[in-house]
Residue frames as a rotation matrix with the C-alpha (Angstrom) as fourth column:
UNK 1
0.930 -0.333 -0.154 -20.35
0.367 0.847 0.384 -13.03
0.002 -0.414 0.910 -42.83
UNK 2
0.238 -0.962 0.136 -16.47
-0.904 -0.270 -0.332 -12.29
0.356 -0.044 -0.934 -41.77
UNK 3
0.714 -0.424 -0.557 -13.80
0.459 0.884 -0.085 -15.11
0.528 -0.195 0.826 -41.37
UNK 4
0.497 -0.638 0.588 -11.06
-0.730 -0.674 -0.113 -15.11
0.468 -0.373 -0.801 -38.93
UNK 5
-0.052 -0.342 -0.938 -8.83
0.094 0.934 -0.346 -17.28
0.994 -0.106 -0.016 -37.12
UNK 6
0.352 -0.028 0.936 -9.07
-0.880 -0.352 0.320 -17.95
0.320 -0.936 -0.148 -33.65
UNK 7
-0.875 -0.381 -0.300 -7.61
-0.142 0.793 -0.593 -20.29
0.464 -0.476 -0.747 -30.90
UNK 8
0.116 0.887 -0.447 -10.69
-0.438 0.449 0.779 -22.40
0.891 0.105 0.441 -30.17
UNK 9
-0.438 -0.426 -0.792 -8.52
0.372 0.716 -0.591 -24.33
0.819 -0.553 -0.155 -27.44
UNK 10
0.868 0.151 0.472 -10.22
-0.414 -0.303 0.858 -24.14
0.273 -0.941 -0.201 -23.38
UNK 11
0.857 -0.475 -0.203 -6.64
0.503 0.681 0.532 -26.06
-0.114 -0.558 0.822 -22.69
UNK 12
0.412 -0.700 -0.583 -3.00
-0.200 -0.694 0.692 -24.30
-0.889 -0.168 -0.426 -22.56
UNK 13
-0.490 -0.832 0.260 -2.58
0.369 0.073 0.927 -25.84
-0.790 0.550 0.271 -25.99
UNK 14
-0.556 0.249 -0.793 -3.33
-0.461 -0.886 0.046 -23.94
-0.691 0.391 0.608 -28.95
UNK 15
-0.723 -0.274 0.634 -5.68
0.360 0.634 0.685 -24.57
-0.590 0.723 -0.359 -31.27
UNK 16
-0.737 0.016 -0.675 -6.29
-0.324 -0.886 0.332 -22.51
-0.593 0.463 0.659 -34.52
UNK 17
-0.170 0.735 0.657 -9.85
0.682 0.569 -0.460 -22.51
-0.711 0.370 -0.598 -36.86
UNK 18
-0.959 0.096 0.268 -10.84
0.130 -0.689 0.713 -20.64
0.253 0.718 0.648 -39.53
UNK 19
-0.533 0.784 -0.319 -14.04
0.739 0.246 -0.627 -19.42
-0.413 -0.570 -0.710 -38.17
UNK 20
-0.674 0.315 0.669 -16.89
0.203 -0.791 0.577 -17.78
0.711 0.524 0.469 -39.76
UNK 21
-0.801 0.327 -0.501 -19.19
0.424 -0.282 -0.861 -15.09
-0.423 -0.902 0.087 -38.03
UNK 22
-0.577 0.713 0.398 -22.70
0.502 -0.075 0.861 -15.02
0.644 0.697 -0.315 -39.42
UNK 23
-0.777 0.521 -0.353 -25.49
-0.109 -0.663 -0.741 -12.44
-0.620 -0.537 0.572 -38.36
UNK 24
-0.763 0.246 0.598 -28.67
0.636 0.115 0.763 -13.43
0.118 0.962 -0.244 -39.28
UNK 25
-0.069 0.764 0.641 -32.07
0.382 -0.574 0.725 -11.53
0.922 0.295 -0.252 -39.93
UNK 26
0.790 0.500 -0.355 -32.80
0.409 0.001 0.913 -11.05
0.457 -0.866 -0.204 -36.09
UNK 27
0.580 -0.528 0.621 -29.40
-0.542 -0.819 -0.190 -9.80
0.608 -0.227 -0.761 -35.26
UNK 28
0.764 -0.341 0.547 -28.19
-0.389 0.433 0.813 -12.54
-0.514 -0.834 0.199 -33.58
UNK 29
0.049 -0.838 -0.544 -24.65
-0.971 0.088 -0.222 -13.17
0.234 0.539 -0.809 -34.12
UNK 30
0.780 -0.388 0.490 -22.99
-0.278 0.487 0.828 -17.11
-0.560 -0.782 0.272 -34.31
UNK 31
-0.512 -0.851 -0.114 -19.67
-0.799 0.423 0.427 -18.89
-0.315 0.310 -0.897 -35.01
UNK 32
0.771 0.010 0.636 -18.97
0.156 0.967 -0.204 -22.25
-0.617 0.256 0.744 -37.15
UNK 33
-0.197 -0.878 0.435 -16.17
0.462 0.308 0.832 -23.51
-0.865 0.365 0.345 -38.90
UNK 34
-0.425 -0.311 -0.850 -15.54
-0.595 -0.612 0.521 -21.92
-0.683 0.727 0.075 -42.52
UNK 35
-0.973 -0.227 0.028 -15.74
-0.150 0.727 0.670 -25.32
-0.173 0.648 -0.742 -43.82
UNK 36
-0.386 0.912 0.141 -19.90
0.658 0.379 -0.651 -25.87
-0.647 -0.159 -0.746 -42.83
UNK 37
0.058 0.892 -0.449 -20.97
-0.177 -0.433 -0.884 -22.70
-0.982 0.131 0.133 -44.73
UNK 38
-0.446 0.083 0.891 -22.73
0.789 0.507 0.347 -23.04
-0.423 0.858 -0.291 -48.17
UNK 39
-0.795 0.599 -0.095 -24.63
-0.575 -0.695 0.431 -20.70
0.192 0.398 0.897 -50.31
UNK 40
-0.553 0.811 0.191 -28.35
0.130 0.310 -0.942 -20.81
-0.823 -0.496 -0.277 -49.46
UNK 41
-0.997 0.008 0.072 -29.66
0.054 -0.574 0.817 -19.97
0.047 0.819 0.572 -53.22
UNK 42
-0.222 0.939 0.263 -33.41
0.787 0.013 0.617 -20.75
0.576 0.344 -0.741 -52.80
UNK 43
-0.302 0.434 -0.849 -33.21
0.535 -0.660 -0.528 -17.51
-0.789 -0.614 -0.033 -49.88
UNK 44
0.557 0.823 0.113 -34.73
0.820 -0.523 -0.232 -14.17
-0.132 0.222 -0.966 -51.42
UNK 45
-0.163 -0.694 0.701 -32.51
0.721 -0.569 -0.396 -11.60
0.674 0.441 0.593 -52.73
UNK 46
-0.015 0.113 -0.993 -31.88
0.850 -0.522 -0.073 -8.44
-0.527 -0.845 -0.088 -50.48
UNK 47
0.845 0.514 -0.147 -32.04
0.330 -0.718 -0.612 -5.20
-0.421 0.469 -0.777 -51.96
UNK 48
0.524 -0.839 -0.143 -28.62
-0.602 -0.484 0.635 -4.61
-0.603 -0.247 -0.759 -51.95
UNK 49
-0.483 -0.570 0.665 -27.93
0.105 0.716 0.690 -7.83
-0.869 0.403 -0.285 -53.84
UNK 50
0.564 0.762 0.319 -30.68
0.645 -0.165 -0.746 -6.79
-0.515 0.626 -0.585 -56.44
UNK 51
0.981 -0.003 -0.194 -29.14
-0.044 -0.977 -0.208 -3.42
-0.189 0.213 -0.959 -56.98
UNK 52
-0.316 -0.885 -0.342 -25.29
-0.747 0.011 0.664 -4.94
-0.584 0.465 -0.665 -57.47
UNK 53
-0.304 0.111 0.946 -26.95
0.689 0.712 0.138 -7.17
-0.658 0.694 -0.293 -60.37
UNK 54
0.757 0.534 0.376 -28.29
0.638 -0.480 -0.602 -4.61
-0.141 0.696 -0.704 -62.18
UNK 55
0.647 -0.740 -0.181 -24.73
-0.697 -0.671 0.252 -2.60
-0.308 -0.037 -0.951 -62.17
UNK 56
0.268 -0.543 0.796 -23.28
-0.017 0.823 0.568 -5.67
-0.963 -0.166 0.211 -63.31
């Protein structure tokens, strides 16, 4: 996931979000506010998340 701000606006006035850009399993990227995301805890560890516990 990466956050960023963007102007969200289709009108000539601005308007800024904190938007987050998620990529899941399948490669497909999407947007959603910052605020919507949560931690999923019941997913399945990745290898990578295995392997920075055990260096902890």
């Amino acid at each position: 996931m990466s956050e960023c701000y963007e102007n969200v606006s289709d009108t000539g006035i601005e308007r800024w979000m904190e938007l987050a850009y998620i990529r899941g399993a399948s490669g497909r990227e999407f947007t959603t506010a910052v605020a919507n995301v949560e931690p999923a805890y019941d997913q399945p560890q990745t290898a990578d998340g295995r392997r920075n516990q055990r260096s902890a």
